[in-house]
DOBAGU-752670 format. One record per residue: z, x, y of N, C-alpha, C in turn; residue in one letter; residue number from 1. Coordinates in steps of 0.2 Angstrom, whole numbers, plus 5000, padded with zeros to 4 digits. Layout:
SITE   n_up   n_east   n_north   ca_up   ca_east   ca_north   c_up   c_east   c_north   aa     i
SITE      Z        X         Y       Z         X          Y      Z        X         Y    A   NUM
...
This chain:
SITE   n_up   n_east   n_north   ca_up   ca_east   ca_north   c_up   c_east   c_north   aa     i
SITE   5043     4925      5041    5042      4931       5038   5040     4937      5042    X     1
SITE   5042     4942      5043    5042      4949       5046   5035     4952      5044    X     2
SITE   5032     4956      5048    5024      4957       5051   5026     4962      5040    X     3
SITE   5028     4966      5040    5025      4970       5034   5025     4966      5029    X     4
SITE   5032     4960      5027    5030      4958       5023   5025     4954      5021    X     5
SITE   5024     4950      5028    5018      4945       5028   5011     4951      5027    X     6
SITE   5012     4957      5029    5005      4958       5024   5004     4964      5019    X     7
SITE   5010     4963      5016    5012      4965       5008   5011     4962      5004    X     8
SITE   5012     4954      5007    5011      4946       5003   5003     4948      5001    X     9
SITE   4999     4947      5006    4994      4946       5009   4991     4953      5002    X    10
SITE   4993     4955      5002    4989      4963       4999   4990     4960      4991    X    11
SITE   4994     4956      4987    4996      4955       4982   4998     4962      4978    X    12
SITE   5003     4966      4981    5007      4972       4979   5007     4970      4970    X    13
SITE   5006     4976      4967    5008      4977       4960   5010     4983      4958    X    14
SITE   5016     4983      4955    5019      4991       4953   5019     4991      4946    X    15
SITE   5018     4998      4943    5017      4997       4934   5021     5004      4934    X    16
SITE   5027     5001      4930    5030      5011       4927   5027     5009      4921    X    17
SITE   5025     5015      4920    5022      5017       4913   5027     5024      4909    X    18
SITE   5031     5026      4911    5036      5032       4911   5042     5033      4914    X    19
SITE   5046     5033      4909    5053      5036       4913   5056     5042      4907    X    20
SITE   5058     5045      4908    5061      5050       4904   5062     5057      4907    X    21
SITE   5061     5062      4901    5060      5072       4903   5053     5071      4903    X    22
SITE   5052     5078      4906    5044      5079       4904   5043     5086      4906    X    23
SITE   5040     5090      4900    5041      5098       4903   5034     5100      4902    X    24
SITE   5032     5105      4905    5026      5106       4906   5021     5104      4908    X    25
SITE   5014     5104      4907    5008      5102       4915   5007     5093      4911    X    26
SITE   5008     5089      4917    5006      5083       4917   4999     5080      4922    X    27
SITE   4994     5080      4919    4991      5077       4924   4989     5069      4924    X    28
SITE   4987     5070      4930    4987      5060       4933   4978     5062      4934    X    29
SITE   4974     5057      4930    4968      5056       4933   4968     5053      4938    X    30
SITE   4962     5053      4942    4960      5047       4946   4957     5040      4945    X    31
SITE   4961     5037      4949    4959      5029       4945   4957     5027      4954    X    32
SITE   4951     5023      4952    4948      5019       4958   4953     5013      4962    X    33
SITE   4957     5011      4960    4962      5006       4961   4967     5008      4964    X    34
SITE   4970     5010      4960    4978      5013       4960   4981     5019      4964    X    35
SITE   4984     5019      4969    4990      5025       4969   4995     5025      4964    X    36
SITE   4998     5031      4964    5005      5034       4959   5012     5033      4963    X    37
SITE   5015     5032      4961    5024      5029       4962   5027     5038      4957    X    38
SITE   5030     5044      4960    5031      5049       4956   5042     5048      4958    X    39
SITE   5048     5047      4953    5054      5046       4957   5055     5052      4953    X    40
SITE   5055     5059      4955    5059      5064       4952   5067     5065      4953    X    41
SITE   5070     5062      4948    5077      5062       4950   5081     5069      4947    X    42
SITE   5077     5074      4943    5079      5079       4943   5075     5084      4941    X    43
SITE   5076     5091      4946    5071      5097       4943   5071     5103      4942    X    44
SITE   5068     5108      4944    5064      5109       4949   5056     5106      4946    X    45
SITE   5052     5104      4950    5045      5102       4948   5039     5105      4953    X    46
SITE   5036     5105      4951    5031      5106       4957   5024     5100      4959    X    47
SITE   5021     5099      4962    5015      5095       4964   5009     5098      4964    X    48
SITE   5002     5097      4961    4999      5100       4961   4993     5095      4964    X    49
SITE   4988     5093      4969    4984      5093       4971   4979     5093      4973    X    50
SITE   4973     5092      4972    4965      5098       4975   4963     5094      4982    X    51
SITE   4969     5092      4987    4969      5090       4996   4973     5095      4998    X    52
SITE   4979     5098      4995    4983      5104       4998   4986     5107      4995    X    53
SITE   4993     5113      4997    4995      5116       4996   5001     5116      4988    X    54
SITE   5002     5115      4986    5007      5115       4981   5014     5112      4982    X    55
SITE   5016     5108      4981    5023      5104       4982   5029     5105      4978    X    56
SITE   5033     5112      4980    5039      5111       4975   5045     5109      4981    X    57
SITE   5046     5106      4972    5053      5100       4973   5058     5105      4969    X    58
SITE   5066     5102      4971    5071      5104       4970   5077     5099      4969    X    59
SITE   5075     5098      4973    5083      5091       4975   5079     5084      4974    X    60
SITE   5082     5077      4970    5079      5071       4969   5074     5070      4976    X    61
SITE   5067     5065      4975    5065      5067       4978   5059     5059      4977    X    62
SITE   5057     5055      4978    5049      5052       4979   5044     5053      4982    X    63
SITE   5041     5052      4977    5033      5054       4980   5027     5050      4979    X    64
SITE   5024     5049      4984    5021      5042       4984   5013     5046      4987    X    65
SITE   5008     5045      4982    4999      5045       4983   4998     5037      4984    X    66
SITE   4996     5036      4989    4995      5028       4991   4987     5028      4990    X    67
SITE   4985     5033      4989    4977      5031       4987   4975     5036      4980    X    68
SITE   4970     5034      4977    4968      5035       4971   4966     5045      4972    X    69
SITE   4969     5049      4967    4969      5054       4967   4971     5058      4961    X    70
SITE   4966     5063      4959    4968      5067       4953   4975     5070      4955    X    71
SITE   4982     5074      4951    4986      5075       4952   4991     5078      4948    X    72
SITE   4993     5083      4949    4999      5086       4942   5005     5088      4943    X    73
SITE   5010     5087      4936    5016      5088       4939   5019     5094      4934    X    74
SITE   5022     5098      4936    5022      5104       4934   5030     5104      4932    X    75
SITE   5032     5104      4926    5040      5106       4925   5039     5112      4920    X    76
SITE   5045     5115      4923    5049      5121       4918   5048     5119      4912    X    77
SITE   5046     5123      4907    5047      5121       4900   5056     5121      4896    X    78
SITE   5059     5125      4900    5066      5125       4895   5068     5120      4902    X    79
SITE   5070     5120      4907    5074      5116       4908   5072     5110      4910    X    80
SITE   5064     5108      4912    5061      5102       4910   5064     5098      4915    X    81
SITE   5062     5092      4917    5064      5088       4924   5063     5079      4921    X    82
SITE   5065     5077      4926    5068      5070       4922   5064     5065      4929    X    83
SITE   5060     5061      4926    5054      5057       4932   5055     5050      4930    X    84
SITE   5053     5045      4935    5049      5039       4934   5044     5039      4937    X    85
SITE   5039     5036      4932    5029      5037       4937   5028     5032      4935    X    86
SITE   5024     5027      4940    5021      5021       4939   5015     5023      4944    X    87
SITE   5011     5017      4943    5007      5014       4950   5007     5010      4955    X    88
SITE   5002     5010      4959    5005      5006       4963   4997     5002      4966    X    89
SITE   4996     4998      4964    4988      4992       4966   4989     4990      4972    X    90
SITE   4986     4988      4978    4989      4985       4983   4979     4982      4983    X    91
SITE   4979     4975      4986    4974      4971       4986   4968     4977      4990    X    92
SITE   4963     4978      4990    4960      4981       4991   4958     4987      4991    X    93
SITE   4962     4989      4985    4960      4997       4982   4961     5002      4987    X    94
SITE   4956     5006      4987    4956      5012       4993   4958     5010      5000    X    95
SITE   4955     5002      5001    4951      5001       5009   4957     4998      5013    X    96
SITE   4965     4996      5008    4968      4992       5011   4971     4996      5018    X    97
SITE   4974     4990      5022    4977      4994       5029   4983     4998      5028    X    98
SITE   4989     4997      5023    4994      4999       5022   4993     5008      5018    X    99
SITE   4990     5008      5013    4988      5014       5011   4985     5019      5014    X   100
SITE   4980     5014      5020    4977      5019       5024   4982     5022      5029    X   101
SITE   4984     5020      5029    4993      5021       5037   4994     5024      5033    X   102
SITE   4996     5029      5029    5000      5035       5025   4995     5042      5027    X   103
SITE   4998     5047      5026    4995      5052       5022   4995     5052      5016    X   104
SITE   4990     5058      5014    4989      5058       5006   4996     5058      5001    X   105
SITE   5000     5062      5002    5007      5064       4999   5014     5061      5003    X   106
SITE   5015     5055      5001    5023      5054       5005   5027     5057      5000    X   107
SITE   5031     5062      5003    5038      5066       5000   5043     5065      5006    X   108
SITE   5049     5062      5004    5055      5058       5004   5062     5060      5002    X   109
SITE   5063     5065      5003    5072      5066       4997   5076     5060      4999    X   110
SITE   5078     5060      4991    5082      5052       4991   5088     5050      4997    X   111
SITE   5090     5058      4997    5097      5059       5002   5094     5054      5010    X   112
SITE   5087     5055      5010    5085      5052       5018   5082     5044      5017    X   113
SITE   5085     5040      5011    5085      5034       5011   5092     5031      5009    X   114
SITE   5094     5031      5013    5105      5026       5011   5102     5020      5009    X   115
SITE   5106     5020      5003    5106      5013       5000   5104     5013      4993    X   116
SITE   5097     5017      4993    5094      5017       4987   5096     5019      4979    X   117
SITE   5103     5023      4980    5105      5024       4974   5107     5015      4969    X   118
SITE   5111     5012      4972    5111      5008       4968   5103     5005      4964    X   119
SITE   5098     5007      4968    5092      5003       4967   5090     5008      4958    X   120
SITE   5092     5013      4961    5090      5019       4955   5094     5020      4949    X   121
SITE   5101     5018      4949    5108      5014       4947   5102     5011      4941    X   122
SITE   5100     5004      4945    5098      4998       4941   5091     5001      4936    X   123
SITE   5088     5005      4940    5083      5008       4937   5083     5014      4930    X   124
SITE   5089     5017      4930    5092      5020       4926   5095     5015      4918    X   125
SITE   5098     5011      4921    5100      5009       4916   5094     5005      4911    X   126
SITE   5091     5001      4917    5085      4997       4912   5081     5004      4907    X   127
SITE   5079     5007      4912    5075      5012       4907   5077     5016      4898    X   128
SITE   5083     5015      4897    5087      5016       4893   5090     5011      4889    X   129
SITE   5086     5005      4890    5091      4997       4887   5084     4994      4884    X   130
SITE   5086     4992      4878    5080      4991       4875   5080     4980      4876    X   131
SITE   5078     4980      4882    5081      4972       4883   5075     4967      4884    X   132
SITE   5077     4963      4882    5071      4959       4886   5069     4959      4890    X   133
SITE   5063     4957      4894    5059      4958       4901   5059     4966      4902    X   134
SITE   5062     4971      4899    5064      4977       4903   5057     4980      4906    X   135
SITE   5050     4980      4902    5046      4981       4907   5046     4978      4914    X   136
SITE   5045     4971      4914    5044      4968       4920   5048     4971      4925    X   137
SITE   5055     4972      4923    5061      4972       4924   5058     4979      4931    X   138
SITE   5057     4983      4925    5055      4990       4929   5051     4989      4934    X   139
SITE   5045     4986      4934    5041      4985       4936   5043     4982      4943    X   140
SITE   5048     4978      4943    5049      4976       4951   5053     4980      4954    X   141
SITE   5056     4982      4949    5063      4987       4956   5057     4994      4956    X   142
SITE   5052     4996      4956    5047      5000       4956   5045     4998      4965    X   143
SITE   5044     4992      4962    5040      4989       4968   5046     4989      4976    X   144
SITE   5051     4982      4975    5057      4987       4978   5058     4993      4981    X   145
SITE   5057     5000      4975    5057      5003       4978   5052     5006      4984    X   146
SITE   5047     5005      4983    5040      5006       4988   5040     5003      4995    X   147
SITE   5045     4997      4995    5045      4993       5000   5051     4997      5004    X   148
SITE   5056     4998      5001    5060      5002       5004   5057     5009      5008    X   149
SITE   5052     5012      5004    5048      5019       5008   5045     5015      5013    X   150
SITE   5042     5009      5012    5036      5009       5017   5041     5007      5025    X   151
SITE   5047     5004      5020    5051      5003       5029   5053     5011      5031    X   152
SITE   5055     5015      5028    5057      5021       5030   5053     5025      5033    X   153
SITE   5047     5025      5031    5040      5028       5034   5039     5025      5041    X   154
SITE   5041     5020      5042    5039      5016       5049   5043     5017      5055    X   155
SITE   5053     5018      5051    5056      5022       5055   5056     5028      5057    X   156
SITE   5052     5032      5053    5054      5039       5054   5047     5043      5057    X   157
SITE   5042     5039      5056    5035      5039       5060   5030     5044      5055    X   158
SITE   5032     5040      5048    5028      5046       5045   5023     5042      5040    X   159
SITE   5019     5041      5048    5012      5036       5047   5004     5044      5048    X   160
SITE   5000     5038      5045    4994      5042       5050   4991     5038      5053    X   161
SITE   4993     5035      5056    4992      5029       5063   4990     5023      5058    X   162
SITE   4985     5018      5059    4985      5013       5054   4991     5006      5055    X   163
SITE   4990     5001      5051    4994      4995       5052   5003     4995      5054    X   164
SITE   5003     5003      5048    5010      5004       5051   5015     5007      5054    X   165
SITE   5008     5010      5060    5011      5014       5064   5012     5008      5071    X   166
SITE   5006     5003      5070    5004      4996       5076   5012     4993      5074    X   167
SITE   5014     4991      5068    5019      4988       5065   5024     4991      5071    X   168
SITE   5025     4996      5071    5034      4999       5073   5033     5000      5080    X   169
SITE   5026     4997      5083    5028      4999       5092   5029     4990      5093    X   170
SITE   5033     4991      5098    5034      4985       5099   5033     4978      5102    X   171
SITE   5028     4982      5105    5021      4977       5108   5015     4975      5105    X   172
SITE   5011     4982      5101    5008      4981       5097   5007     4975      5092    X   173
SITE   5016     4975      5089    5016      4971       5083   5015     4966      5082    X   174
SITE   5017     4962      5092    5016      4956       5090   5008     4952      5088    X   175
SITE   5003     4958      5094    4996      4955       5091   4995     4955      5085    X   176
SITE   4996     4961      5081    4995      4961       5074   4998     4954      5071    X   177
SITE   5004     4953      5073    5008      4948       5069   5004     4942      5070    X   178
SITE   5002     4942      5076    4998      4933       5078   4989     4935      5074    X   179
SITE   4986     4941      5075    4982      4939       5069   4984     4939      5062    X   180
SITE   4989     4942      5061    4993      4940       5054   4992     4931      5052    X   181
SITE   4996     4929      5057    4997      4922       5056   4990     4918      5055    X   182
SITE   4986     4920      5060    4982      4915       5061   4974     4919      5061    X   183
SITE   4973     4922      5054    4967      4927       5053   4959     4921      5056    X   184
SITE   4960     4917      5056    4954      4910       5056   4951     4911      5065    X   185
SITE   4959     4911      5069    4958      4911       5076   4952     4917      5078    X   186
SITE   4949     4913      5083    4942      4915       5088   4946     4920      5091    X   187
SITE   4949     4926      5091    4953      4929       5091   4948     4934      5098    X   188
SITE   4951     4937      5102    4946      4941       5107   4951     4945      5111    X   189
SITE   4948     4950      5114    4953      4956       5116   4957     4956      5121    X   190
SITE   4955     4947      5126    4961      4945       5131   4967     4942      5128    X   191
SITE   4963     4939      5123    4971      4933       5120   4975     4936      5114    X   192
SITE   4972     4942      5112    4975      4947       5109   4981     4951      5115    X   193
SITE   4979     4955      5120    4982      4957       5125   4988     4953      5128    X   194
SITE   4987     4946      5128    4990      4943       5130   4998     4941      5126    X   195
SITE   4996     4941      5118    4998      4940       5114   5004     4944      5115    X   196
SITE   5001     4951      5115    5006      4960       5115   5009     4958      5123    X   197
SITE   5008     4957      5126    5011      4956       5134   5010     4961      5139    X   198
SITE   5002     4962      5138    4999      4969       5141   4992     4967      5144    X   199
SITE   4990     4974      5147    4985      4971       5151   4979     4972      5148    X   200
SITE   4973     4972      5146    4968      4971       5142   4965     4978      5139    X   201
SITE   4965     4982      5145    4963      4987       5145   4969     4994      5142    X   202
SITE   4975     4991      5143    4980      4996       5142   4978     4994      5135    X   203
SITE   4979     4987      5132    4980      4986       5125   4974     4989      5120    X   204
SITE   4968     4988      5123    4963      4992       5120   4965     4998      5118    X   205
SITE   4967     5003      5125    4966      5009       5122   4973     5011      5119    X   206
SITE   4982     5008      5120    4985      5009       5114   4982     5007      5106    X   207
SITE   4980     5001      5108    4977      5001       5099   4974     5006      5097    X   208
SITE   4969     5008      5101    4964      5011       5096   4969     5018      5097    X   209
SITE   4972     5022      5101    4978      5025       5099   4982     5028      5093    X   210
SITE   4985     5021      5091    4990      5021       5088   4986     5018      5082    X   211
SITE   4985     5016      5081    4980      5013       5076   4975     5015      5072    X   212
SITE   4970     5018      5078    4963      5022       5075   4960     5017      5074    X   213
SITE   4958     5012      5076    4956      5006       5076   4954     5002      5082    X   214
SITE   4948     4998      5083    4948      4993       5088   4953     4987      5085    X   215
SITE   4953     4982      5090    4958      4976       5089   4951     4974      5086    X   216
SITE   4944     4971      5085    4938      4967       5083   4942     4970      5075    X   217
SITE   4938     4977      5073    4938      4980       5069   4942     4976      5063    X   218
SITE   4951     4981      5066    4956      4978       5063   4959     4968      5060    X   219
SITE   4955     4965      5065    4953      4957       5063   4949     4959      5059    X   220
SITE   4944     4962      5058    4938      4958       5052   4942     4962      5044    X   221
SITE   4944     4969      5047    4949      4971       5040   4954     4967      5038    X   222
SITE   4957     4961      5042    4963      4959       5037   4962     4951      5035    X   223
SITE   4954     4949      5041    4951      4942       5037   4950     4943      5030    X   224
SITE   4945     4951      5030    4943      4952       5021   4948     4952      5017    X   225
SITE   4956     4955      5017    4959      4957       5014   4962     4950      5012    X   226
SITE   4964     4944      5017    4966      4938       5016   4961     4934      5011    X   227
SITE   4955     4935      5013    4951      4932       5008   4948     4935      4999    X   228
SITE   4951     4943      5001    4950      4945       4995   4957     4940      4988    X   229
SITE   4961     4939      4994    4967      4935       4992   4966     4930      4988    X   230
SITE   4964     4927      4993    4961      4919       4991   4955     4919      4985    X   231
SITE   4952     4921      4984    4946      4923       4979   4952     4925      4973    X   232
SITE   4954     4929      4972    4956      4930       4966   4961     4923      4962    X   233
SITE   4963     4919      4969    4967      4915       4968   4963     4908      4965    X   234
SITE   4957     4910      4965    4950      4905       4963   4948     4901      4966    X   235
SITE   4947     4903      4973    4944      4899       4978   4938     4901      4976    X   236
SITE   4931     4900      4980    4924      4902       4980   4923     4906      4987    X   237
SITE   4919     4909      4985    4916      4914       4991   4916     4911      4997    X   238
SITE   4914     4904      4997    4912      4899       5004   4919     4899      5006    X   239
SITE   4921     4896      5004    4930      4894       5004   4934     4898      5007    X   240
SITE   4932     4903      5004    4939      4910       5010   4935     4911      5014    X   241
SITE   4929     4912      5013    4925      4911       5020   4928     4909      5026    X   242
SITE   4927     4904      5025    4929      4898       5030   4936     4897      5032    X   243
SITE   4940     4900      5026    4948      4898       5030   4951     4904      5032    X   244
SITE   4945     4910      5030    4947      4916       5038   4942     4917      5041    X   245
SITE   4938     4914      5045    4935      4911       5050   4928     4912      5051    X   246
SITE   4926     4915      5046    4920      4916       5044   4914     4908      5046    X   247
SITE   4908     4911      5051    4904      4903       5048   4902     4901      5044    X   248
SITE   4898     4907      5038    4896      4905       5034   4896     4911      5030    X   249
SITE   4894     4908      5020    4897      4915       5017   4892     4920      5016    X   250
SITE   4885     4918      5018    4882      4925       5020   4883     4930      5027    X   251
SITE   4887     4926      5030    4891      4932       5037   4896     4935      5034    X   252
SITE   4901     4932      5030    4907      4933       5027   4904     4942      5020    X   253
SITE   4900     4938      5017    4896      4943       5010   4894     4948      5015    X   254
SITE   4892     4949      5021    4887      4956       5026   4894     4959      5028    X   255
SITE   4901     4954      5031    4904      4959       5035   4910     4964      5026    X   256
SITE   4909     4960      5022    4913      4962       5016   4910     4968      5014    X   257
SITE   4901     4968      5012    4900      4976       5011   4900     4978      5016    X   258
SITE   4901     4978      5022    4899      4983       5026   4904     4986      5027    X   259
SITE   4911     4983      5024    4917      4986       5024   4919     4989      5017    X   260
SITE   4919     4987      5013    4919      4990       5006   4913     4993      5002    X   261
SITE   4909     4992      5003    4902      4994       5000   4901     4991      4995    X   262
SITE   4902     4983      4993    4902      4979       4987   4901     4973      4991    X   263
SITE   4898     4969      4986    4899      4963       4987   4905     4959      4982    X   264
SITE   4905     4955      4987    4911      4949       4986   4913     4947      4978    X   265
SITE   4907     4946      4975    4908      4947       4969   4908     4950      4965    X   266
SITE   4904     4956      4965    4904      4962       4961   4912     4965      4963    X   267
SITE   4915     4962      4969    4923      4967       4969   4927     4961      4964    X   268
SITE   4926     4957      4964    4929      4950       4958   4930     4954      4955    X   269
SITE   4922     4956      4952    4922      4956       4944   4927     4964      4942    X   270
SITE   4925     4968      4948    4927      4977       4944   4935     4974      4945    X   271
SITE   4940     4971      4950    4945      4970       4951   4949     4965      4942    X   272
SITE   4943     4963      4941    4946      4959       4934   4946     4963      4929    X   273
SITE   4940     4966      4930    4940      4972       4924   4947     4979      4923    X   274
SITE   4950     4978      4930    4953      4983       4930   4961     4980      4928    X   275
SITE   4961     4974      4927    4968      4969       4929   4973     4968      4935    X   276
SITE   4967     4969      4941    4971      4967       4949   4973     4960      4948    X   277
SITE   4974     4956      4945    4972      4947       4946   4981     4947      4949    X   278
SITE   4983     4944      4953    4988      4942       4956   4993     4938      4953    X   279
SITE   4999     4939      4950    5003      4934       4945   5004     4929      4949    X   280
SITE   5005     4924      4942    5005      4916       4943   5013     4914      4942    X   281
């Protein structure tokens, strides 16, 4: 498995369209503590409204991707009105996860600078107008599909804010990340990391934290949590993911988890339950 998908896996991605049709006039999106928005305006003119920046008008089809939780509006013309799909987008760890963080607030995309994707929008078209069995579900993945095709696009095109997926796209970098990917449990240290990448200790420190914005410790302890936050919903116990990302015990594991989300392990259980993150079976 290739370094994104393995921690795409790892993050137990979940996409929900909730809309596809016209829509004319002010649309707002509240902020939800969980979720970024999945926006596919496939025709407009539209605008994006904000309270992080400037005003975003559209013209030509176009995605738009808030990867972390944010109020937000969409503005169409009242007579000629604009034609969207808007979903969400859960990714394991809400706000804190590595992948959303790797974004800027606004990824805008015109569909013209991703080849391929029309069939994807093709299939998405037709379900949304078919009143068929699974058609949610249906939606639902090629949503997801499509985020997976942005996130590869954003990695070619370098339109990160440093983060997992900017480490991803260099070509030394990736492989440390990949080998903590594999093996989050390992006694993992900044020579045998270094070693990993095929670099000298001291270069690798400072490209990661670089490129990254990150130390290599750091970035381990963020994706032991994440793999554990995995394993726990999956109905392990606290001790248990503990242990099988390398934790020695699950009072080390509970310190370094708030210290990085500012919850405990089970209070993020429960709000995660309460919200329906639970990862399908």
């Amino acid at each position: 498995m290739d370094s994104l998908s393995a921690a795409l896996s790892a993050m137990s991605m979940r996409a929900g369209v909730f809309y596809s049709g016209s829509i004319c006039g002010l649309h707002d999106f509240e902020h939800d503590v969980f979720k970024g928005h999945l926006h596919l305006i496939e025709r407009g003119p539209i605008v994006l409204q904000t309270q992080r920046q400037a005003d975003v008008h559209l013209s030509e089809p176009t995605v738009l991707f808030l990867p972390r939780p944010q109020w937000h509006r969409l503005v169409a013309e009242d007579g000629a009105g604009a034609d969207v799909v808007c979903g969400t987008i859960a990714l394991g760890g809400g706000v804190h996860n590595p992948i959303s963080a790797s974004l800027p607030d606004v990824v805008q995309v015109p569909l013209s600078a991703m080849p391929g994707v029309e069939a994807l929008l093709g299939l998405m078209r037709h379900e949304a107008f078919e009143d068929q069995p699974g058609r949610q579900a249906v939606m639902d993945r090629l949503c997801e599909v499509l985020i997976l095709k942005l996130l590869r696009h954003c990695m070619a095109q370098g339109i990160t804010s440093g983060g997992v997926l900017a480490g991803l796209a260099d070509p030394k970098l990736c492989k440390a990340i990949r080998a903590m990917h594999d093996d989050p449990a390992n006694d993992w240290d900044l020579l045998s990391l270094a070693a990993a990448a095929g670099m000298s200790r001291a270069r690798f420190a400072n490209q990661f934290k670089v490129v990254l914005g990150n130390t290599p410790a750091h970035y381990l302890s963020q994706w032991r949590i994440q793999i554990a936050q995995q394993l726990m919903q999956q109905g392990q116990s606290i001790q248990q993911a503990a242990h099988a990302v390398g934790y020695g015990s699950a009072s080390a594991f509970t310190r370094a988890f708030a210290r990085e989300l500012g919850i405990s392990p089970g209070a993020w259980l429960v709000a995660t339950s309460q919200n329906g993150l639970s990862p399908r079976h």
